[in-house]
N, C-alpha and C positions, 0 to 999 in steps of 0.2 A: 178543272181540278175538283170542284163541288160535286161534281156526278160522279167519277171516280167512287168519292168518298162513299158516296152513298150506295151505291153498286156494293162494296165492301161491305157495308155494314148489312144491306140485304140480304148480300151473302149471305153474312154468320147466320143470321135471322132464320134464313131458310135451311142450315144446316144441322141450328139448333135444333130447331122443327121440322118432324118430315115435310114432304108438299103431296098434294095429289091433284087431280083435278077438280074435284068437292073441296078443296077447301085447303088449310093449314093442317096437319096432321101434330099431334103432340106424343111423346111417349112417356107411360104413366106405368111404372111397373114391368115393363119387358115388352108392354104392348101399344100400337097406336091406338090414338083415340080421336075421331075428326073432330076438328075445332068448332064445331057449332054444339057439340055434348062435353066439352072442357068446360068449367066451371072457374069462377074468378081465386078458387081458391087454388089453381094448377099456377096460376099467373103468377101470386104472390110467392108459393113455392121458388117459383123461377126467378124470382125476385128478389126474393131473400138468399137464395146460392149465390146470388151475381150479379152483375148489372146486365137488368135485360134493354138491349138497343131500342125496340121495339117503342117499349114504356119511355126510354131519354127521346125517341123521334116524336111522341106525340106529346109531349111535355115543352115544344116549341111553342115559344110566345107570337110571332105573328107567320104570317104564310110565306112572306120574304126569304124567309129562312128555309122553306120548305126543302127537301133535298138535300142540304147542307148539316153537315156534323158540325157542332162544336169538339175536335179532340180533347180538349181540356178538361169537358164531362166523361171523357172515357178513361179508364184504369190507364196508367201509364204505358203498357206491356204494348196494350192495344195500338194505343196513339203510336210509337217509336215502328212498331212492326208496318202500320199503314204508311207513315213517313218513309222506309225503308224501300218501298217501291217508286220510288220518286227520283228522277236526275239530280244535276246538280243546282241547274236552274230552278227547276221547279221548287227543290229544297231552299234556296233562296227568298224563292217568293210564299212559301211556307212561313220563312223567319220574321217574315213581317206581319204577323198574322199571331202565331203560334212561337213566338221569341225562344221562351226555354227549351222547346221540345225541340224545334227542328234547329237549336245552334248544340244540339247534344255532340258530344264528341265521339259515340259510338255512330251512329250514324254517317258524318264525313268520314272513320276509317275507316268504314266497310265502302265509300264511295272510293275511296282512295287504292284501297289494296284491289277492289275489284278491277278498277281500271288499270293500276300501274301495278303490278303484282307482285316485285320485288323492287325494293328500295334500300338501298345502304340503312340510310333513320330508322327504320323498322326496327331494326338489331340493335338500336344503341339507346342509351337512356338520353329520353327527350330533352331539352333544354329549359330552363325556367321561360314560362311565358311562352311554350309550345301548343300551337294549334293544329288541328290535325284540318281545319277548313282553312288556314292560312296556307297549310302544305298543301290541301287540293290547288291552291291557286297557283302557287309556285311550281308543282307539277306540271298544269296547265301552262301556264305562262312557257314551264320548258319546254313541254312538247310541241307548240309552235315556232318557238323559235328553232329546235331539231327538225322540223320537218322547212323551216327557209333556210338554217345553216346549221349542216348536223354537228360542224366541228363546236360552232359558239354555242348550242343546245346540251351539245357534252360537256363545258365550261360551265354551263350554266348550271347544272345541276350540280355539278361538283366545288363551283362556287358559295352553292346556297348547302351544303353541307349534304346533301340529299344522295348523293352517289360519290361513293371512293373511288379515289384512282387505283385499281384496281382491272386489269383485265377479267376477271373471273369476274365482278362487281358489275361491268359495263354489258357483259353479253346475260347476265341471268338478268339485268336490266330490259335489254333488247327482248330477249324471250319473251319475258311477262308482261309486258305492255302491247295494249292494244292501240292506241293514238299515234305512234309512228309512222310514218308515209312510207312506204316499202321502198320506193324507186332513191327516196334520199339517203334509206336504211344503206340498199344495197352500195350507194355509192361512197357512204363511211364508211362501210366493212371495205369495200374493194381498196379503196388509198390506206388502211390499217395492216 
């Protein structure tokens, strides 16, 4: 996951700045300028706009760390959009690490709607003490037991408040979800 991060942040780095093969490119005025005739006063420029990655990678305290982002020194926008490439797993093992960031609740509903695309809950005002990573789990939890017994996976979902009984409710269900096992899909549709 550490290299990941730092791919990313190189990224920016290189985007922020042209590249060539002499060198880092900068643009100063409409124009490039190769990085060995930049002056430290372009740096600071760059520095005072924003936070430049570059100046937080070299401001690590020992080489351990080498590679490795701290999120937490990066503007929020950043942190949330890098975490956002991440499963659900991986988000997990983020939350141990990075606690506030990766237990954001924007974050697991975009993990949630991606994966399960319509859901009853969506449409209806959440409950007190709603989590949107408690519902990833309860999705999950369903869509396995839908894929060893579609009838008690449709119970189950319907139990946990997540899907109306509702014909029209169960098939924009089916549609939108990717984690269904087709062959046990097909054999709830066929006995319905």
């Amino acid at each position: 996951m550490g290299q990941g991060l730092w791919r990313i942040a190189r990224n920016q780095q290189l985007q922020q700045q042209g590249y060539s093969g002499q060198g880092y490119l900068t643009r100063e005025h409409g124009r490039r300028i190769p990085a060995n005739n930049v002056s430290n006063t372009s740096h600071r420029k760059q520095a005072q706009g924003g936070i430049d990655i570059y100046h937080l990678l070299k401001t690590r305290k020992s080489k351990e760390q080498e590679g490795f982002i701290n999120l937490e020194m990066l503007p929020p926008e950043l942190s949330f959009t890098i975490l956002s490439y991440l499963n659900a797993t991986d988000l997990c093992l983020a939350s141990c690490v990075w606690q506030d960031l990766a237990n954001d609740e924007l974050l697991w509903q975009g993990l949630c709607k991606s994966t399960w695309g319509h859901c009853s809950i969506y449409n209806k005002n959440p409950p007190l003490g709603f989590s949107f990573r408690k519902l990833y789990m309860q999705l999950d939890e369903g869509s396995l037991t839908f894929n060893a017994n579609p009838d008690e996976g449709v119970n189950y979902f319907m139990s946990k408040g997540i899907l109306d009984d509702s014909p029209k409710e169960i098939a924009k269900f089916i549609f939108c979800t990717r984690t269904l096992n087709w062959k046990k899909l097909r054999i709830y549709l066929d006995e319905r």
